[in-house]
C-alpha positions in Angstrom: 93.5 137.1 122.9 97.5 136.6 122.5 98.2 134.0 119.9 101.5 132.9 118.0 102.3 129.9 115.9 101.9 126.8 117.2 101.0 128.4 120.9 97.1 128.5 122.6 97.2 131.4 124.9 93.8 131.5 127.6 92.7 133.6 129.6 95.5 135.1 132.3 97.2 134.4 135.1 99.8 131.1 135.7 100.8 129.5 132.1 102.5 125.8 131.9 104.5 124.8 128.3 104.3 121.2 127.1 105.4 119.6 123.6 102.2 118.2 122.2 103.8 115.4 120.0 100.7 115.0 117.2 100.0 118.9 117.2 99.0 118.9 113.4 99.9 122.2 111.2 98.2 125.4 111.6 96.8 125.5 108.1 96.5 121.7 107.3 97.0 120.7 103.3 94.5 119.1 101.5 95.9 115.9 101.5 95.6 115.9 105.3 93.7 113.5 107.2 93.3 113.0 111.1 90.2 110.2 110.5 88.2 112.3 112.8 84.6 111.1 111.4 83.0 107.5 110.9 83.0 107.8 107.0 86.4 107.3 104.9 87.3 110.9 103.4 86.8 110.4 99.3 90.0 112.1 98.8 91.1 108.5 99.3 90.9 106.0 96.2 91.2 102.1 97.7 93.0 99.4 96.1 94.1 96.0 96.1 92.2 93.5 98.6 91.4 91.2 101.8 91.7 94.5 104.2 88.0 96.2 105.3 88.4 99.5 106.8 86.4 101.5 109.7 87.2 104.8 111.7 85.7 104.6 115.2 84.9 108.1 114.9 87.5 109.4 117.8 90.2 109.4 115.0 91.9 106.4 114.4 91.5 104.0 111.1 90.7 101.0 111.5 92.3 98.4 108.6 91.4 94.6 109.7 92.9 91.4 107.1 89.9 89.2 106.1 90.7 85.8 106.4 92.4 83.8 103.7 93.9 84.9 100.3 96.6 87.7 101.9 98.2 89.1 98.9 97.9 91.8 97.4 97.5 93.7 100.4 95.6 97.3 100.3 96.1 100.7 99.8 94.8 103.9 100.6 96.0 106.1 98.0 95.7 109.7 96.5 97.4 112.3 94.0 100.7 113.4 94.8 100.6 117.2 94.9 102.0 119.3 92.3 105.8 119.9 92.8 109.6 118.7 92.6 109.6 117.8 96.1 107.1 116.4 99.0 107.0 115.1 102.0 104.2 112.5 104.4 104.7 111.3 107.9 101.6 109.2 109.3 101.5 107.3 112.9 100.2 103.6 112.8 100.3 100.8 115.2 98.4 97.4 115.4 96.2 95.5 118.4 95.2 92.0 118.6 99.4 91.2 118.0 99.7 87.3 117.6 102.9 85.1 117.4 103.9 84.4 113.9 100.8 86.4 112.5 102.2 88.4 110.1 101.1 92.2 110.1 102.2 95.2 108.1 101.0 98.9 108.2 102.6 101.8 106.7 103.0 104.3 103.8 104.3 104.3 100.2 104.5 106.4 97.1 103.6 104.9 93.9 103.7 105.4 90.0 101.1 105.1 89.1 99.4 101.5 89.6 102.8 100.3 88.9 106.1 100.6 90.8 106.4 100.9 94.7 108.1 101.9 97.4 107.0 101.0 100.9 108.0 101.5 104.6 106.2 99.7 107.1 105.9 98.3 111.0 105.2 94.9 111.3 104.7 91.7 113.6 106.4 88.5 112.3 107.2 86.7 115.3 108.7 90.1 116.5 108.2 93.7 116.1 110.5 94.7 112.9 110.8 97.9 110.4 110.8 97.1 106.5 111.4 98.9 103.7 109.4 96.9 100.7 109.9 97.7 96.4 107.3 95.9 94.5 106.8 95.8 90.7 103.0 96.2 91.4 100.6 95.9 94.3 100.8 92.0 95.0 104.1 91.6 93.0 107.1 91.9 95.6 110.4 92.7 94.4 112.5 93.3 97.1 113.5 93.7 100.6 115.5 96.3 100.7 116.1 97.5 104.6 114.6 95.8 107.4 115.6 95.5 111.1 113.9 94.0 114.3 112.8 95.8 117.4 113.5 94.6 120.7 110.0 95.0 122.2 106.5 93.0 122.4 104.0 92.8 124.0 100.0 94.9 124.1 99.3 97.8 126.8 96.1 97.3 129.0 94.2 98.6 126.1 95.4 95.7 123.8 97.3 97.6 121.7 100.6 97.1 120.3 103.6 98.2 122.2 104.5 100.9 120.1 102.8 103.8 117.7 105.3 104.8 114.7 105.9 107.8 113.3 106.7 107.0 109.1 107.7 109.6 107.2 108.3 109.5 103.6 110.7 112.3 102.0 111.7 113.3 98.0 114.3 115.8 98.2 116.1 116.5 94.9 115.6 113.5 92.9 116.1 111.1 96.1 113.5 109.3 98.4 114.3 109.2 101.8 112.5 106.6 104.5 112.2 107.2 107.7 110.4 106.8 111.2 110.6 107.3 115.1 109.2 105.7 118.1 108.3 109.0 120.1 107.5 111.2 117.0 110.1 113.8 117.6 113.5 111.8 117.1 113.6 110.5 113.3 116.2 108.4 111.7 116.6 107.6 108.4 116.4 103.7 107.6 117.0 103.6 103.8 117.4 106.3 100.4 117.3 105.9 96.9 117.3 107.4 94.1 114.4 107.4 91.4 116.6 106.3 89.1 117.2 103.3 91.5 114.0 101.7 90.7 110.9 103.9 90.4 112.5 105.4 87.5 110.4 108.0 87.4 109.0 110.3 89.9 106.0 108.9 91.7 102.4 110.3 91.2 101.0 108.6 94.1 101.5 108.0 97.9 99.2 106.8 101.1 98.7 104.3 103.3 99.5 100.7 102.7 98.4 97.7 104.5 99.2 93.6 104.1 98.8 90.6 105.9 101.2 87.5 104.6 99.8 84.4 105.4 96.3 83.3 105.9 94.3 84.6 108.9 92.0 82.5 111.1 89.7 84.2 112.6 90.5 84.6 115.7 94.1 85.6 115.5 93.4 88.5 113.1 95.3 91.5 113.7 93.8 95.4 113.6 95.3 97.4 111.9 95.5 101.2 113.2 96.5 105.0 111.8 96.3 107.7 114.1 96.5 110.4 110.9 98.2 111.0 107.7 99.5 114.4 106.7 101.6 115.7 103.4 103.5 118.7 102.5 105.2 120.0 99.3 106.9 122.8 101.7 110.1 120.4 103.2 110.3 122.8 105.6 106.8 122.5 107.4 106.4 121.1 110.7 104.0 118.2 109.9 103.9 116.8 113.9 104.7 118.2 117.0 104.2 121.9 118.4 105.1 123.6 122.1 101.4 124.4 123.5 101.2 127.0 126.4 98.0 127.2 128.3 97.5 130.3 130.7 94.9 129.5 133.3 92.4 131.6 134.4 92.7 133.1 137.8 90.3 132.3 140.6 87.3 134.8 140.8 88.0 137.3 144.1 85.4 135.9 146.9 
């Protein structure tokens, strides 16, 4: 059977090319996780509070906010690989969206239990990007880039209007934050240095997930991740690969 990188060749006869958008590496690392089962992988260590968690076994995690006490929000976290430089991208969204019910889902890199960095999508009165420091988990420091998005609203499914792609990025002694709303396009939203305020490099990274204020019942938001995926090779295509399927010719009568 034919095969290159990235490709599926089948069978013979006519072929059709399409750009499969969340085509994962060929060799996946072991911090990889497409949440394909209905039991959390232990590579993750939780933390912090007030979120429960279940995958629905077609691979998506499920993060939901319990209902009062917000802060400190929770994590799903793990080792940062060894090496100078790394890089994560994960795709998240949210259902259930509710005016002025304040939402975040993302990723973040860590020392430690201490010092963090954060970008995340959220729903405060409005679809927005932020880019969070805290001095711990629960201890906000700073906003330090945030912008609205001009769309609202939940597909037929009820879930939110868009699925981001995040990717987090060290590259020579910077972090850089980034994310796209069709997972090919990215564009940087904020850098820093780890001199800026990590001081030193991070040891951790993973998912992060808060709710601000407290959540009745009925207007509690779901939090979604379609997968998470990590690299120390900057070079690695971490989403997206050109499939080509050849179809099998009809059988002669």
């Amino acid at each position: 059977m034919p095969k290159h990188v990235g490709s599926l060749i089948v069978g013979t006869g006519l072929s059709r090319t399409y750009y499969e958008v969340d085509q994962g590496p060929d060799v996946p690392s072991a911090e990889d996780d497409e949440f394909r089962g209905t039991v959390l992988d232990p590579k993750w260590t939780p933390a912090g509070i007030n979120i429960t968690y279940a995958l629905n076994g077609q691979g998506i995690l499920i993060a939901t906010p319990t209902i009062t006490s917000p802060l400190p929000g929770r994590q799903l976290k793990q080792p940062i690989p060894a090496g100078a430089e790394w890089r994560l991208r994960a795709k998240c969204n949210w259902s259930q969206v509710v005016a002025a019910n304040s939402s975040y889902v993302g990723v973040f890199c860590q020392v430690g239990a201490g010092r963090m960095v954060e970008i995340k999508l959220g729903w405060n009165a409005g679809l927005c990007i932020c880019t969070f420091r805290w001095l711990t988990l629960g201890a906000f420091f700073a906003n330090v880039a945030s912008f609205n998005v001009a769309d609202s609203g939940l597909d037929a499914r009820g879930i939110g209007p868009r699925w981001v792609w995040f990717e987090i990025r060290l590259e020579a002694g910077t972090l850089h934050f980034s994310c796209s709303f069709n997972g090919t396009d990215f564009f940087e939203t904020h850098t820093e240095t780890i001199a800026a305020f990590l001081t030193v490099p991070p040891t951790q990274f993973g998912l992060k997930f808060d709710k601000i204020a407290t959540v009745p019942t009925a207007t509690r938001i779901t939090l979604l991740v379609d997968w998470f995926r990590a690299s120390t090779d900057l070079t690695e295509i971490l989403n997206g690969r050109e499939i080509t399927v050849q179809l099998l010719p009809n059988p002669a009568p």
